[in-house]
N, C-alpha and C positions, 0 to 999 in steps of 0.2 A: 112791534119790537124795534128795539133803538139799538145801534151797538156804533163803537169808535172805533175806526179803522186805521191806521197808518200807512201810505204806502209809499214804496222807494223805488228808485229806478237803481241799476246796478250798471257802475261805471269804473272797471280796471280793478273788480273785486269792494269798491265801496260803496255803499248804499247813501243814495243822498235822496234825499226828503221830497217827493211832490203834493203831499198834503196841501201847501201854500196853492198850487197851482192848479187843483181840484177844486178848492174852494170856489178861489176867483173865477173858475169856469162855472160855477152855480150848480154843480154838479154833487154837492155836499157842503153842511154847514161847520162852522167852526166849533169843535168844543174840545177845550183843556190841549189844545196844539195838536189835535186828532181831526178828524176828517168824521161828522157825524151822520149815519147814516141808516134811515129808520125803512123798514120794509119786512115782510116775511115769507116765509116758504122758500126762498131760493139765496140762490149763494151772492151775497150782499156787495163782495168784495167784485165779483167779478160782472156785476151788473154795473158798479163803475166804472170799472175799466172798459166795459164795452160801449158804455154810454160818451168816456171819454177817445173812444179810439175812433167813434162815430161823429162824434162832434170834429176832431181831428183831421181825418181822411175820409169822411164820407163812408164808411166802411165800420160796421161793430168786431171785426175779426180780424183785424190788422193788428192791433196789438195784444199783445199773449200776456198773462197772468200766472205767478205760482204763489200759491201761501208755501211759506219759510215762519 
């Protein structure tokens, strides 16, 4: 399964884009200004963010995640 994902960080109530900076981390490919991201059985989005929080800090549970 393939699906595009978007993700944002939330700063003083706006959401600004880290898709760009997902990518660059090689963490997800580019498609259509999405974050593309193929895998299945388990929750896609937050298998990035653990993978990005681990690259980050050493640590997959540092950074938190909610679908909005």
């Amino acid at each position: 399964m393939y699906r595009h994902i978007d993700f944002f960080v939330i700063v003083e109530n706006t959401p600004i884009s880290i898709n760009r900076d997902i990518i660059k981390l090689g963490l997800a490919t580019e498609k259509k200004e999405s974050c593309g991201v193929s895998g299945c059985g388990m929750d896609m989005g937050f298998s990035v963010v653990s993978n990005l929080s681990q690259k980050l800090f050493n640590d997959y549970k540092i950074i938190k995640h909610e679908w909005i």
